[in-house]
C-alpha positions as CSV (number, residue, x, y, z in Angstrom):
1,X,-3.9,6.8,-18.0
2,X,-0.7,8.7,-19.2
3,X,-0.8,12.3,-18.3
4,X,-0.1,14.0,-22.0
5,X,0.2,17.6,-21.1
6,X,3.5,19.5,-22.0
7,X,3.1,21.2,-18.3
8,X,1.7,20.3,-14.7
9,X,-1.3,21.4,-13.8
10,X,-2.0,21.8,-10.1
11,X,-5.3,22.2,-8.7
12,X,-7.0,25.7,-7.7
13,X,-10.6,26.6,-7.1
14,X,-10.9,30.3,-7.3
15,X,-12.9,32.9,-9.1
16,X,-11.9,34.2,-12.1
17,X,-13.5,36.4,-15.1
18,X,-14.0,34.8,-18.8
19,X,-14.9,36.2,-21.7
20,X,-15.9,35.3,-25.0
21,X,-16.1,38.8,-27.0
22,X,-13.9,41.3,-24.4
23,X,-16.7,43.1,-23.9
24,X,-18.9,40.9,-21.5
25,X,-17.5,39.2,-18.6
26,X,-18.6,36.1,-16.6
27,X,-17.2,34.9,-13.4
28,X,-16.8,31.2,-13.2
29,X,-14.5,28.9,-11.2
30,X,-10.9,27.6,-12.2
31,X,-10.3,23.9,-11.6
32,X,-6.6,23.7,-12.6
33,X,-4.0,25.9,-14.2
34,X,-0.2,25.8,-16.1
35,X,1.9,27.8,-17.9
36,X,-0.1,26.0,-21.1
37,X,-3.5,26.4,-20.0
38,X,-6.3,25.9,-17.7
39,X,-9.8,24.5,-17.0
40,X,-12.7,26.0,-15.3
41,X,-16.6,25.4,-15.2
42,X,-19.0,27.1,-17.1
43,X,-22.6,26.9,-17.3
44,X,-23.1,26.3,-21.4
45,X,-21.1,23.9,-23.5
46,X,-18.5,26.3,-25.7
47,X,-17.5,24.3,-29.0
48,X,-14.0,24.2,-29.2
49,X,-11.7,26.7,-31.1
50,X,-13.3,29.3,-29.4
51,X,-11.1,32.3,-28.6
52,X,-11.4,33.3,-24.9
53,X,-10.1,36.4,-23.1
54,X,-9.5,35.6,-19.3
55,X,-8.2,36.7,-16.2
56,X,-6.9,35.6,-13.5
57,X,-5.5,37.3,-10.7
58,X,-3.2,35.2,-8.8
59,X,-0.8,35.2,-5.6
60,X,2.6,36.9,-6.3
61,X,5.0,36.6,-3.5
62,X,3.4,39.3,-1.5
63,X,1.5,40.7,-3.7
64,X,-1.2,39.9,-6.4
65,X,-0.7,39.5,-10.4
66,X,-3.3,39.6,-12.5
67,X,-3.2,37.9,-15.6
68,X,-4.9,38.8,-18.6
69,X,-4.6,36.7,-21.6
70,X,-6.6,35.0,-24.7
71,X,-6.3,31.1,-25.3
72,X,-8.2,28.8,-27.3
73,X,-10.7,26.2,-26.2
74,X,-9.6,22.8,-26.6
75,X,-12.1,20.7,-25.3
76,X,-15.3,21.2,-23.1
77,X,-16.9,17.9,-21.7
78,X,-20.2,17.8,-19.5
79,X,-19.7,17.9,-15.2
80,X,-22.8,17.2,-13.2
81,X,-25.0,20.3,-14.2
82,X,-22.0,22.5,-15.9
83,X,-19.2,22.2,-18.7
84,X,-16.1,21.6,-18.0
85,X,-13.5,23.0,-20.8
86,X,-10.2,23.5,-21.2
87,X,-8.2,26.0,-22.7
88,X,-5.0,26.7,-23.9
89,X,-3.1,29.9,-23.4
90,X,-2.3,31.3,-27.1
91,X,0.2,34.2,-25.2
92,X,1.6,34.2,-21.7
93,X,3.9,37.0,-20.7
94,X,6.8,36.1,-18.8
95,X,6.4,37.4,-15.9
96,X,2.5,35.2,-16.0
97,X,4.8,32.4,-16.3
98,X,7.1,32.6,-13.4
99,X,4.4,33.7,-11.2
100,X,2.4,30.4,-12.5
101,X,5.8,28.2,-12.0
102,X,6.1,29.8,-8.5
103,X,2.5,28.3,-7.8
104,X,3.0,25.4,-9.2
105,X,6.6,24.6,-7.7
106,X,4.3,25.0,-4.4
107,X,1.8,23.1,-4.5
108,X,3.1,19.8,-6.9
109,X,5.3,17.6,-4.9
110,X,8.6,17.1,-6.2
111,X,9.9,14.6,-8.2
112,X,12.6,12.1,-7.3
């Protein structure tokens, strides 16, 4: 299957905090993550278009950066006992970006 996606993804399994009114958050578990999106596992099916507030804090040279940012829900598909969506960041800051593109430079293998 041709990959589709405007960005790489690479893999990551880590916390992170989810929210669908800003007001109450759940901790579930990033799969994967790019400078377009991400998808994690949740525990109830979320119809897409749903507006999300997440963040994720994530390794920044030798520190930490926590990102904070809204996307939209594009698809959420069943996964053994959970749901599995993805989302699509609506904003991204820059410097969200670069530290995402640092990642990602990383942990993908380059391309020859």
């Amino acid at each position: 299957m041709e990959e589709r996606r405007k960005s790489p993804r690479f893999t990551i399994d880590q916390l992170i905090e989810l929210s669908f009114d800003r007001e109450q958050f759940i901790p579930t578990r990033i799969v994967d993550l790019s400078t377009e999106g991400f998808s994690c596992r949740v525990s109830e099916a979320v119809e897409p278009l749903v507006r999300v507030f997440a963040m994720v804090r994530l390794e920044n040279g030798s520190d930490f950066l926590t990102i904070s940012s809204e996307g939209v829900v594009v698809h959420c598909r069943r996964d053994g006992d959970e749901f599995r969506i993805g989302v699509e960041w609506s904003e991204l800051g820059g410097e969200a970006r670069a530290a995402i593109l640092r990642l990602q430079n990383e942990r993908l293998p380059m391309k020859s």
